[in-house]
C-alpha positions in Angstrom: 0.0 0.0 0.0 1.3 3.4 -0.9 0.5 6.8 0.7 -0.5 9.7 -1.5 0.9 12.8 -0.9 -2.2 15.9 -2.6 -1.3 19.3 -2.6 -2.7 22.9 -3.7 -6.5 22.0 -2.3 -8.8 24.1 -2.1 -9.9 25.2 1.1 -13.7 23.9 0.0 -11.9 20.6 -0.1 -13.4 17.4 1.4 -12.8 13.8 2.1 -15.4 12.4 0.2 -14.2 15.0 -2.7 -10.8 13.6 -2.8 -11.9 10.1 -2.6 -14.2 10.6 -5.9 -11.4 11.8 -7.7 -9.3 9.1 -6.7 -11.6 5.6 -7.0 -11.6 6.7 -10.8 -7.7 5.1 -10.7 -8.8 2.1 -8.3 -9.4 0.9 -4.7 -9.0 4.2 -2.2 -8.2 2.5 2.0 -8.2 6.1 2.9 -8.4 9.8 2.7 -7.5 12.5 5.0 -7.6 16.2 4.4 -5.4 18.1 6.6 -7.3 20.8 8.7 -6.7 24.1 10.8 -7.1 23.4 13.9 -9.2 26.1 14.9 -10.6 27.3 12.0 -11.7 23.7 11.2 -11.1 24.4 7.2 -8.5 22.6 4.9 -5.2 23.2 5.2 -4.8 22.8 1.7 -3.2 19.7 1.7 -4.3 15.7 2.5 -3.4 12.3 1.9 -4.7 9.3 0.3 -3.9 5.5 0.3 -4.4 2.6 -2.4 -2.7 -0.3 -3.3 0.9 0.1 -4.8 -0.4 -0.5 -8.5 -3.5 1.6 -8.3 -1.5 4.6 -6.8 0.9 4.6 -9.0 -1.9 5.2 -11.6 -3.6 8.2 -9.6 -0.4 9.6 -9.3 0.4 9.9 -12.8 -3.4 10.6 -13.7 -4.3 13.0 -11.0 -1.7 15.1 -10.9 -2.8 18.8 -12.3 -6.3 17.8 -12.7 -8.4 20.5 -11.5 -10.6 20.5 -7.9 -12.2 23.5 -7.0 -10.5 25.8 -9.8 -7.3 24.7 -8.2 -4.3 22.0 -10.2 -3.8 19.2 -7.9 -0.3 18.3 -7.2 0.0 14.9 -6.1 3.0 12.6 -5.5 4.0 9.8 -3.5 3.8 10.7 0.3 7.2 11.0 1.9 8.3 10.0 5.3 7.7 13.0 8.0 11.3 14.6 8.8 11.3 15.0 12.7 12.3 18.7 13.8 15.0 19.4 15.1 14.7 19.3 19.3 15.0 22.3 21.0 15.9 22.8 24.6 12.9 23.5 26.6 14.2 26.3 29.2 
């Protein structure tokens, strides 16, 4: 299974949104758009998982399609890079 990495959302965005888009290219486990914590609205980013196969093809197929008068940028999702730590004084 491969994580999706979808970018340049638009703040109208919505899981059920992103998961139409994506079932198009094949089985979708999950979706998750990203939200503000207090404002509650998208962040403008998500993510989105499918089997290796089928993700490659929503990659490839979803990338700059239009949601919300916005280009999609999607690639594969990369490992989170832990911040540096910072002393706590």
């Amino acid at each position: 299974m491969k994580k999706i990495y979808v970018g340049n959302l638009p703040w109208s965005a919505t899981e059920d949104g992103l998961r139409e888009i994506f079932a198009a290219y094949g089985n979708v486990h999950s979706v998750a758009v990203i939200t503000d914590r207090d404002t509650g609205r998208s962040r403008g980013f998500g993510f989105v998982e499918m089997d290796d196969e089928d993700a490659d093809k929503a990659i490839s197929g979803a990338n700059g399609q239009d949601m919300g008068g916005r280009a999609l940028r999607v690639n594969e999702a990369q490992d989170r890079r832990s911040a540096p730590s910072r002393p706590r004084w």
